[in-house]
C-alpha positions in Angstrom: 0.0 0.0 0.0 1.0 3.3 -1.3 2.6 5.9 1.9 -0.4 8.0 0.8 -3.2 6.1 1.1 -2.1 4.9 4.4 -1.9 8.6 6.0 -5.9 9.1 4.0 -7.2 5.5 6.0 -5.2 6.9 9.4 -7.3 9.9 9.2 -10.8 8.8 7.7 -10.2 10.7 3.9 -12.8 9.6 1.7 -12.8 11.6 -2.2 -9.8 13.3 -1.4 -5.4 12.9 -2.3 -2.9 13.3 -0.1 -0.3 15.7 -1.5 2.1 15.6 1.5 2.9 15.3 4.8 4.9 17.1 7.6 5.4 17.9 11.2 5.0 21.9 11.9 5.9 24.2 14.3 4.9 22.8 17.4 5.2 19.2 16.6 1.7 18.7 14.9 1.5 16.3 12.1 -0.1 17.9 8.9 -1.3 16.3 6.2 -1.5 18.8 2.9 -4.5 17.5 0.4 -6.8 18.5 -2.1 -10.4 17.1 -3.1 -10.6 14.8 -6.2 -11.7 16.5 -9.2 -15.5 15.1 -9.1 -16.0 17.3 -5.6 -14.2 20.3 -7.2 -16.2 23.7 -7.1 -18.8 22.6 -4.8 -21.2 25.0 -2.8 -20.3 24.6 1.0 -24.0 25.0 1.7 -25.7 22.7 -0.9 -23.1 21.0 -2.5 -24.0 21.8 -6.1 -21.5 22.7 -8.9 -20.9 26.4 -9.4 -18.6 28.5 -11.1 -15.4 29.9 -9.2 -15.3 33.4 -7.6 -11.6 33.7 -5.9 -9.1 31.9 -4.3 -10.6 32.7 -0.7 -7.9 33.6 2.6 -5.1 31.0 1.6 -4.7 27.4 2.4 -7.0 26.3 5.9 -6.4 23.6 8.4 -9.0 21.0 9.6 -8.5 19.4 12.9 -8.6 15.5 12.8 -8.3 12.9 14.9 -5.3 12.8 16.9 -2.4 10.7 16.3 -1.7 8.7 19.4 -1.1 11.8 21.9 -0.1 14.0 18.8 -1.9 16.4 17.6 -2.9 16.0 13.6 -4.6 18.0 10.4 -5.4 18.2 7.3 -4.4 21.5 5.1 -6.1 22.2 2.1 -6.8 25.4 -0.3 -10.1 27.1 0.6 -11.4 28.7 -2.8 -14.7 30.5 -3.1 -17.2 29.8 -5.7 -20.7 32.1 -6.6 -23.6 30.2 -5.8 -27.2 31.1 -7.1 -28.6 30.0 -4.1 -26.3 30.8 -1.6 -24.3 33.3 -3.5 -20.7 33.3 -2.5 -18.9 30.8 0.3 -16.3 28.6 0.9 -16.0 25.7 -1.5 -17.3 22.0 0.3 -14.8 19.7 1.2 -15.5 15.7 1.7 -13.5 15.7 4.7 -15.2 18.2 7.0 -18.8 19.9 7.6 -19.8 23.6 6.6 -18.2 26.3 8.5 -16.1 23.3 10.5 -12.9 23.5 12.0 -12.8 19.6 12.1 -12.9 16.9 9.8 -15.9 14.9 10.2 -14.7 12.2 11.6 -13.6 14.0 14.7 -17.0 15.7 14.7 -18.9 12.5 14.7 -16.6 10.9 17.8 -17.1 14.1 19.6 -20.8 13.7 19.1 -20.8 9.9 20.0 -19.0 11.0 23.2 -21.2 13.5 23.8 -24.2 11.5 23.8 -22.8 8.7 26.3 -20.7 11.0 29.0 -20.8 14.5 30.0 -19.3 17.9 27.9 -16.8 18.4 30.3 -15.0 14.7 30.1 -15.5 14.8 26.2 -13.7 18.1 26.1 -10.6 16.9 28.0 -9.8 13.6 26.3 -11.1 15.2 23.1 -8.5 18.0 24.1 -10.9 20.9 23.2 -13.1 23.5 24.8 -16.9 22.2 25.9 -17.9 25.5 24.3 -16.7 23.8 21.0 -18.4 20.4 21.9 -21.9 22.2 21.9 -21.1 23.8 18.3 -20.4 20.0 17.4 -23.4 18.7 18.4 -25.5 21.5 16.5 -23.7 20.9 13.6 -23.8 17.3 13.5 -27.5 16.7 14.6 -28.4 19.7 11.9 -27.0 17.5 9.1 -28.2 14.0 10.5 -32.0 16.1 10.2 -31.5 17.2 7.0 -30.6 13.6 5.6 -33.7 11.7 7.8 -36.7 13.1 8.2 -38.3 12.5 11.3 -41.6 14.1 10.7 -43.0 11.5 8.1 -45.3 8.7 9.0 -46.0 10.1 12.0 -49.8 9.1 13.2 -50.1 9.2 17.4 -48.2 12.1 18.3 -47.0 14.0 22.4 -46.6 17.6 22.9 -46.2 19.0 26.1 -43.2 21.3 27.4 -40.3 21.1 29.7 -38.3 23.7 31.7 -34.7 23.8 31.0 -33.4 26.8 32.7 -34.3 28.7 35.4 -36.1 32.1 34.9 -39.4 30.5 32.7 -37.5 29.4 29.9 -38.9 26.3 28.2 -38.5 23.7 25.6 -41.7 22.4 23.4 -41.3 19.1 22.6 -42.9 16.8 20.4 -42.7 12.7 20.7 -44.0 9.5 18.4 -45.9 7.4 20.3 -45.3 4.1 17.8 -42.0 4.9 17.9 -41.4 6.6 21.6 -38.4 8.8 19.8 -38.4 13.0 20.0 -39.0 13.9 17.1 -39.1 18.0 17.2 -38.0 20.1 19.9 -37.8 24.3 20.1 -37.0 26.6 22.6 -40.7 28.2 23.5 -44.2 27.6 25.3 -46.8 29.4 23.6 -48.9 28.9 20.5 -46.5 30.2 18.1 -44.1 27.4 18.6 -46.9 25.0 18.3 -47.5 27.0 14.8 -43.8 26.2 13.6 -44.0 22.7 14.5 -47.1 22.2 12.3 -45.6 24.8 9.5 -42.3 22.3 9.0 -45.3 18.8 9.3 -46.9 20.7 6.2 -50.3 20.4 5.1 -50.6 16.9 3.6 -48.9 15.2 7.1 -51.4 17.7 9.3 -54.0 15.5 7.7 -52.3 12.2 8.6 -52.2 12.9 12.3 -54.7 10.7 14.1 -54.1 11.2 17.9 -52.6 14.0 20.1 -51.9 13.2 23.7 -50.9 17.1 25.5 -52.2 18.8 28.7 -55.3 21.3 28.7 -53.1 24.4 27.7 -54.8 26.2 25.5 -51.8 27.2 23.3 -51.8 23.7 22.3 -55.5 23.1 22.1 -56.3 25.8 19.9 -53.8 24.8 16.8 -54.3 21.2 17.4 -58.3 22.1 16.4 -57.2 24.5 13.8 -54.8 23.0 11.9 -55.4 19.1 12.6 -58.7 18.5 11.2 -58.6 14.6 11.6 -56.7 14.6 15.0 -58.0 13.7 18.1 -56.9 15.4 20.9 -56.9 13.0 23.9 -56.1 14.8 27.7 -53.5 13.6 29.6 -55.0 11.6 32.3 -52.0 12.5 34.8 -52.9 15.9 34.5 -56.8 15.5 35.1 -56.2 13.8 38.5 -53.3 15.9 39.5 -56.2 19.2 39.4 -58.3 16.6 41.4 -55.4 16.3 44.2 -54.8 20.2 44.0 -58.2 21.3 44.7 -58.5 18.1 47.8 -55.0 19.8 49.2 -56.5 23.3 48.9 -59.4 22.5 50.7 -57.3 21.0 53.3 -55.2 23.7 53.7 -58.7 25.9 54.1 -60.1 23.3 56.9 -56.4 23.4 59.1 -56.4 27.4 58.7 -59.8 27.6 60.0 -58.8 25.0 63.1 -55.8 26.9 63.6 -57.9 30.5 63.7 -60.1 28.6 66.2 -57.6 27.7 68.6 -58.2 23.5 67.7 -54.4 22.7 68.1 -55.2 19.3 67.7 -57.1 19.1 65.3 -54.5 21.4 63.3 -51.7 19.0 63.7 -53.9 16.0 62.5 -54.9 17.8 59.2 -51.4 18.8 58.8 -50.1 15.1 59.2 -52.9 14.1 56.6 -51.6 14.9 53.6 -50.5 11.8 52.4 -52.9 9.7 53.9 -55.4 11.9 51.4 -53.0 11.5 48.1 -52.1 7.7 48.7 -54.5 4.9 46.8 -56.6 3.2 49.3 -54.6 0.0 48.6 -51.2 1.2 49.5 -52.2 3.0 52.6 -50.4 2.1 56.1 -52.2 0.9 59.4 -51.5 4.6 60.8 -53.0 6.3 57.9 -56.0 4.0 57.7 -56.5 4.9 61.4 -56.1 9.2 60.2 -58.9 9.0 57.3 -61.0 7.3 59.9 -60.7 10.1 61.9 -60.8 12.4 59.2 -64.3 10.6 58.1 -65.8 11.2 61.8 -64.7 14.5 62.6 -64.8 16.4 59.1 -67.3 16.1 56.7 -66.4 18.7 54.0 -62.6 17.3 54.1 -64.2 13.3 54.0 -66.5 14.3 50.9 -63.4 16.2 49.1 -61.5 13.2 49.7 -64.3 10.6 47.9 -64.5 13.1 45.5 -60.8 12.5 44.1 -61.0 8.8 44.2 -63.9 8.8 42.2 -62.7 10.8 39.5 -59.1 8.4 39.3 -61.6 5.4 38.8 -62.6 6.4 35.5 -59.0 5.8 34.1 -59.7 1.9 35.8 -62.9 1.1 34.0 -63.9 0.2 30.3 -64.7 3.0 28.7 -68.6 2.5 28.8 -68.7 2.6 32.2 -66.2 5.9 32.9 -68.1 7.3 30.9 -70.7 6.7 33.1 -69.0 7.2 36.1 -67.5 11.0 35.0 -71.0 12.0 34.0 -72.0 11.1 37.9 -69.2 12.6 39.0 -69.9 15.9 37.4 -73.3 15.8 38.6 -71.9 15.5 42.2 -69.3 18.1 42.0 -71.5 20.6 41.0 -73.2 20.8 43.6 -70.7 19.5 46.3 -70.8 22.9 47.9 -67.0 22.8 47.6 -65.4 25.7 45.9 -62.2 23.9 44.1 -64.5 20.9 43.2 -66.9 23.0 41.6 -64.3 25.1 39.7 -62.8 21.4 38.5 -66.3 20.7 37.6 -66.6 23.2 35.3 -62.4 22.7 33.7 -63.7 18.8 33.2 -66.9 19.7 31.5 -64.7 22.1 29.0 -62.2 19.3 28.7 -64.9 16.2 29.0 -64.4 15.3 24.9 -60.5 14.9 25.4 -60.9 13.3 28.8 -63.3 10.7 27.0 -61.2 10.0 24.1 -57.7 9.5 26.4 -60.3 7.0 27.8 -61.2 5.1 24.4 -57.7 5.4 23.0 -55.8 4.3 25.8 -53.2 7.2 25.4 -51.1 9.5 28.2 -48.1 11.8 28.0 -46.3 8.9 29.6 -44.0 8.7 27.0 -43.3 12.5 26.6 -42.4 12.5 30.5 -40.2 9.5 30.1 -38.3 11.9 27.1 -38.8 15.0 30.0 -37.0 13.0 32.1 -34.4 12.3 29.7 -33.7 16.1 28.9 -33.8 16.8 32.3 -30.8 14.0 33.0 -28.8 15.5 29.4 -29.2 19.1 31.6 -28.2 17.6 34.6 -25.2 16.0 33.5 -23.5 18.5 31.5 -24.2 21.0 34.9 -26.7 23.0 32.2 -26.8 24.9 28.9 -26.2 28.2 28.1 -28.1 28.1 25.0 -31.5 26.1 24.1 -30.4 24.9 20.4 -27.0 23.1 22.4 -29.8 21.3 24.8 -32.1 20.6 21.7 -29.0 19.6 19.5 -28.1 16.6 22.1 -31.4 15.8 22.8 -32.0 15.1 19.0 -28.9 13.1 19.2 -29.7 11.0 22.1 -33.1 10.5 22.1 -34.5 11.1 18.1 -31.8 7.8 17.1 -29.9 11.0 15.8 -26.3 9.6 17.0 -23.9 8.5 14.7 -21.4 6.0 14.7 -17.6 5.6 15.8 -15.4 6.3 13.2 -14.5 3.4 11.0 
């Protein structure tokens, strides 16, 4: 084999000759090439033939993988060319990414890296900045997008939203439930990010959408009925019976203030203890708490009826869906006239939201699967101690959890 072709298989050249090689200043091994003629006058942006403009700033070096514990690149003239698209930019190289000081094969063990360990330990062995490992990730999951298409064949889709930094700012994502991969994420929570989302789906998809699992919010609501006109949007169930424990904790807040105004120390400490006797199923309740909702049941009516009132409504997510139905439509006949503030105002939410409710009840769907991606994101944060930026966060996450990743170098 041909001293050449050994140094292009060392450092992953594909479409490219080696012209020479030498050490430089500070014991760096560079490797001088040029692109075979048939990627010649590329655009950088789309890769499609144009005609040359100049011969840009001089020759350029591309970091590649090191060498053993030497550092190595490849150097190569950087001529311009005029686009009609893109008008005038760098000529594309086969060894290295648009606007990239690396050669794609270092770019792709970076974002490998990345994926399985945190910014900070990639940037040391990787002996680069973790500023420069987020740019990485951007570029790499950008291209990985533009060659797959997630959005098509999608059918049962999540949207819901996560918190990724402190000071309200939020992430919108968007999961396949047949598939349980993210398959859009952008930095927002109101109805104009939902608007994006469904601008890049496109008409013809919009029509192909069957379910939609999300919360009541009604940024989501409102272009999930506008713009999906065969979609059925299903309610969350977690987030129907968390409003149910809300307005039974509320209320028993109310019922210890007024036994606390009253001078009832007693019974004050009880209610204050009761709390998880009150949010606990029946089944997985403890001797001791038993014991507290039998108090509860003898000594405080309103707090008792509160309390049957939640149970009820989390049997409708245990029955077939004839008889929930059922059940809910008691239930809201009950709470209406319960005589229990929250319980009536949760009356009135359900009845809004009583087709969504019903149809998470015939489908059979949850968010579940966009909190298990939630939870996800929230580990990427946690492990790389935060982001500065949202695309770095949504860059890895599309990486890690959209099947995004690529390989190890070969």
């Amino acid at each position: 084999m041909r001293g050449t072709r050994v140094w292009a298989r060392l450092l992953g050249l594909k479409a490219a000759v080696v012209e020479d090689v030498y050490c430089g200043d500070q014991g760096e091994v560079v490797v001088a090439v040029r692109p075979c003629w048939r990627e010649r006058d590329r655009c950088g942006v789309c890769r499609r033939r144009s005609p040359g403009f100049d011969m840009g700033a001089g020759r350029r070096r591309w970091r590649a993988l090191d060498l053993g514990t030497t550092f190595a690149y490849v150097e190569a003239a950087a001529p311009r060319v005029s686009c009609r698209d893109h008008g005038v930019v760098v000529c594309a190289v086969p060894w290295a990414r648009h606007k990239a000081r690396f050669t794609k094969a270092f770019e792709d063990q970076v974002a490998w890296l990345a994926v399985n360990c945190s910014k900070s330990a990639v940037a040391q062995l990787m002996r680069t900045s973790w500023r420069t490992v987020g740019g990485i990730c951007e570029r790499v999951a950008a291209e990985a997008q533009r060659e797959r298409d997630l959005l098509t064949g999608l059918r049962r889709i999540g949207i819901d939203e996560i918190s990724h930094r402190v000071g309200l700012r939020y992430l919108t994502v968007v999961v396949d439930h047949d598939t349980g991969r993210l398959v859009w994420a952008a930095a927002g929570r109101d109805r104009k990010t939902v608007e994006v989302f469904l601008d890049a789906l496109g008409e013809e998809r919009c029509k192909q959408i069957e379910l939609v699992s999300c919360d009541m919010a009604a940024w989501i609501a409102g272009p999930i009925a506008e713009r999906l006109p065969d979609a059925v949007r299903c309610v969350d169930p977690f987030h129907v019976v968390q409003l149910a424990s809300d307005a039974l904790d509320e209320i028993r807040r109310e019922v210890w203030n007024q036994a606390r105004k009253a001078g009832q120390t007693q019974l004050a400490r009880d209610l204050k203890g009761a709390r998880f006797a009150l949010w606990k199923n029946p089944e997985n309740l403890t001797v001791r708490q038993q014991a507290k909702l039998a108090s509860i049941e003898k000594l405080n009516a309103p707090l008792f009826r509160a309390y049957l009132l939640n149970e009820q409504l989390r049997q409708i997510y245990r029955l077939p869906a004839d008889a929930a139905i059922a059940l809910l439509d008691g239930w809201l006949k009950c709470a209406r006239r319960c005589r229990l503030r929250p319980f009536v105002k949760l009356a009135r939410t359900i009845t809004g939201q009583r087709a969504g409710i019903l149809a998470a009840i015939e489908h059979g769907l949850s968010n579940a699967r966009v909190e298990q991606i939630n939870t996800q994101i929230r580990l990427i944060t946690r492990r790389a101690f935060g982001f500065h930026s949202a695309q770095a966060l949504i860059a890895l996450a599309m990486l890690t959890l959209a099947g995004l990743c690529p390989p190890l170098p070969r």
